[in-house]
BALUMMI-381243 format. One line per field, with one value per atom (N, C-alpha, C): residue number from 0; x, y, z. Coordinates in steps of 0.2 Angstrom, whole numbers, plus 2048, in hexadecimal, padded with zeros to 3 digits. Example, Ala and Ser with C-alpha at 12.3 -4.5 7.8 and 13.67 -1.06 7.14 Angstrom:
num = (0, 0, 0, 1, 1, 1)
px = (842, 83E, 842, 840, 844, 840)
py = (7E4, 7EA, 7F0, 7F5, 7FB, 800)
pz = (827, 827, 827, 823, 824, 827)
END
This chain:
num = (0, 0, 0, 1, 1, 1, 2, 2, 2, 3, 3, 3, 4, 4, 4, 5, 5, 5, 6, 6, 6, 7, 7, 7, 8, 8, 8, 9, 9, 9, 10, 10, 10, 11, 11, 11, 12, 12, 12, 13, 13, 13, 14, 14, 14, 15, 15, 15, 16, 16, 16, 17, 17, 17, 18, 18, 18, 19, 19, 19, 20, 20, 20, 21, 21, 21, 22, 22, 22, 23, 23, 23, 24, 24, 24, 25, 25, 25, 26, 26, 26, 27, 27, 27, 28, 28, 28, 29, 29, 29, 30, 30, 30, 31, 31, 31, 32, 32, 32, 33, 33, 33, 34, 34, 34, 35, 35, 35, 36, 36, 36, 37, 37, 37, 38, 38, 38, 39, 39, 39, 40, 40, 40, 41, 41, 41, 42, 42, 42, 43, 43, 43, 44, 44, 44, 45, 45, 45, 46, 46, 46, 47, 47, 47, 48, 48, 48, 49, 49, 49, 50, 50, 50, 51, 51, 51, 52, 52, 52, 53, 53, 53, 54, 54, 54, 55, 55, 55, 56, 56, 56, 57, 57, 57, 58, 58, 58, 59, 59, 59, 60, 60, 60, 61, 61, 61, 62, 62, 62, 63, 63, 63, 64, 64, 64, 65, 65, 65, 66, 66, 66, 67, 67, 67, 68, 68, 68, 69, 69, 69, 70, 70, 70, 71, 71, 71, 72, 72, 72, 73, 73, 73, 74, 74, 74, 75, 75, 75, 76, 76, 76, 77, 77, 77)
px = (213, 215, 21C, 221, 227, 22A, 22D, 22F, 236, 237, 23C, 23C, 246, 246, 244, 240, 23E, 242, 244, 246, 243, 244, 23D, 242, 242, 245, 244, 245, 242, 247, 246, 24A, 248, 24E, 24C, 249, 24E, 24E, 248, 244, 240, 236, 239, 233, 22E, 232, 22D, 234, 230, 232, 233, 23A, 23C, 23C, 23A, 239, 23D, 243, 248, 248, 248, 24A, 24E, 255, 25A, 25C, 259, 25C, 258, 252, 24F, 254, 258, 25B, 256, 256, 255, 24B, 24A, 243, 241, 23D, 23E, 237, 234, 22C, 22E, 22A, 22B, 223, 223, 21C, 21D, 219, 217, 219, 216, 217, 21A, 21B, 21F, 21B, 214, 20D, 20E, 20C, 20C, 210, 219, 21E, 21F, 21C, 21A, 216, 212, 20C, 20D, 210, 214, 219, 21E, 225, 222, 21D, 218, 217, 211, 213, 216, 21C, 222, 225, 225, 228, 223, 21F, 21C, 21D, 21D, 21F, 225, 229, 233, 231, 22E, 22F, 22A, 227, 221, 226, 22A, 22E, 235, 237, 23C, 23B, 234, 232, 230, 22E, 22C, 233, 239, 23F, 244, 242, 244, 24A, 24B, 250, 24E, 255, 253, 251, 24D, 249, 24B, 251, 253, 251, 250, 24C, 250, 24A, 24A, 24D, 253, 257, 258, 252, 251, 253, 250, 252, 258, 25B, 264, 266, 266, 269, 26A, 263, 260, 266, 266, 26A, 26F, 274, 27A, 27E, 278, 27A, 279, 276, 274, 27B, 27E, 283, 289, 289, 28F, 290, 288, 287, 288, 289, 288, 282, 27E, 277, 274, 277, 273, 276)
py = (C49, C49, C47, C49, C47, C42, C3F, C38, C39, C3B, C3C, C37, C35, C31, C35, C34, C34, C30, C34, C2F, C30, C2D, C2D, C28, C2C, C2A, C2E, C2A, C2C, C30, C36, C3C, C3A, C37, C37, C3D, C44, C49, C4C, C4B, C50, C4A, C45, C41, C41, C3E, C3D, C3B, C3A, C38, C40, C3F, C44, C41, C46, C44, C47, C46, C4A, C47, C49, C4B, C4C, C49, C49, C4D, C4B, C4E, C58, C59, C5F, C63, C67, C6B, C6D, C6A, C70, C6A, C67, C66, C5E, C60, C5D, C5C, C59, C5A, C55, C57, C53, C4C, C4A, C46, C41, C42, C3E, C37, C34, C2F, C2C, C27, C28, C29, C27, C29, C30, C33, C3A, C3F, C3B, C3D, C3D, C3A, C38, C3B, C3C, C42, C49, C4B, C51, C53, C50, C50, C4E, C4C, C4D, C56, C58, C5F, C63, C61, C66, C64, C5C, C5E, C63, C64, C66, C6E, C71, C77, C7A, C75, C75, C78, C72, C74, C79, C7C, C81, C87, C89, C8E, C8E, C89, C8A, C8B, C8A, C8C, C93, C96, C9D, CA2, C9D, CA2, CA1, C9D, C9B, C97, C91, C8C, C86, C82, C7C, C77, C73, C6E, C67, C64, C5D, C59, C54, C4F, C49, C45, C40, C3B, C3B, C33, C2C, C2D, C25, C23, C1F, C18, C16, C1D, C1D, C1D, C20, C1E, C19, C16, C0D, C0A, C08, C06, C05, C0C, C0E, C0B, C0A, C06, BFE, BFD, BF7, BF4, BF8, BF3, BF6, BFA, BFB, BF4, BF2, BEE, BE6, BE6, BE1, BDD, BE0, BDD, BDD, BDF, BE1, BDC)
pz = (C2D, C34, C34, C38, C38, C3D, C3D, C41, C43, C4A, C4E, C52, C53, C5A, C5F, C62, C6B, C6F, C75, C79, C80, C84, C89, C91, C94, C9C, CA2, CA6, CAD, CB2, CB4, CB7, CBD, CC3, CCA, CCB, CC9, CCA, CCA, CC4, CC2, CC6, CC7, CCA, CC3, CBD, CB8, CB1, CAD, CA6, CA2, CA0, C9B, C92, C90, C86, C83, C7F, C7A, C75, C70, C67, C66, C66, C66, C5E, C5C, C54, C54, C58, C59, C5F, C5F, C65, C68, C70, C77, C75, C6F, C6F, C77, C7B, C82, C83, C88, C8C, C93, C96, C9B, C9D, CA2, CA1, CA9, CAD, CB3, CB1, CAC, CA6, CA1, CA0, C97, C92, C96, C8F, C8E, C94, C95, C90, C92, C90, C88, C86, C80, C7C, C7E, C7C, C7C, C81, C83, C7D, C7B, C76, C6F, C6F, C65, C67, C6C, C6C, C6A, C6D, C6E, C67, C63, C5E, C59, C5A, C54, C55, C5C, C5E, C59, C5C, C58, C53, C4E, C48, C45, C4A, C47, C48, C4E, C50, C4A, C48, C42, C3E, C3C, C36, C35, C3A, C39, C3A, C40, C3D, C39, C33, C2C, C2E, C35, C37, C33, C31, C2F, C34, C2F, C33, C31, C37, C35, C33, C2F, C2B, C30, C33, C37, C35, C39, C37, C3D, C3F, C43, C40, C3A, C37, C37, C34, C33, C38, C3E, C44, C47, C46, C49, C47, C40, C3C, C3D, C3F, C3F, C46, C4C, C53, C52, C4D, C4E, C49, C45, C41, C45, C49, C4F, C52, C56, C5B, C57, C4D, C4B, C4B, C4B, C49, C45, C40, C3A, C33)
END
């Protein structure tokens, strides 16, 4: 299983919680909920990465931690 940041907020616009994968292009779900939203966007990552793989696109290797890290010793917390 692969481990993506998710990121999860609320769209006046859309009357619901949108889910992006920032490190996945265009990978999104929507969700009434953040549970929802959440459940929706494991989905959709697993979609991404079935559809890259059949048209032989590389598939990003998860850099949460790095990134954690990388804000957190911007912010000096680390």
């Amino acid at each position: 299983m692969y481990r993506y940041t998710i990121e999860i907020f609320y769209s006046e616009e859309d009357e619901g919680y949108i889910a992006v994968v920032p490190e996945l292009p265009g990978c999104s779900a929507f969700g009434e909920t953040e549970e929802e939203a959440l459940k929706e966007i494991k989905t959709a990552i697993e979609l991404w990465i079935e559809a890259a793989k059949k048209e032989g696109r590389e598939i990003p290797k998860p850099r949460g931690k790095e990134l954690l890290k990388a804000v957190m010793e911007i912010k000096g917390e680390v």
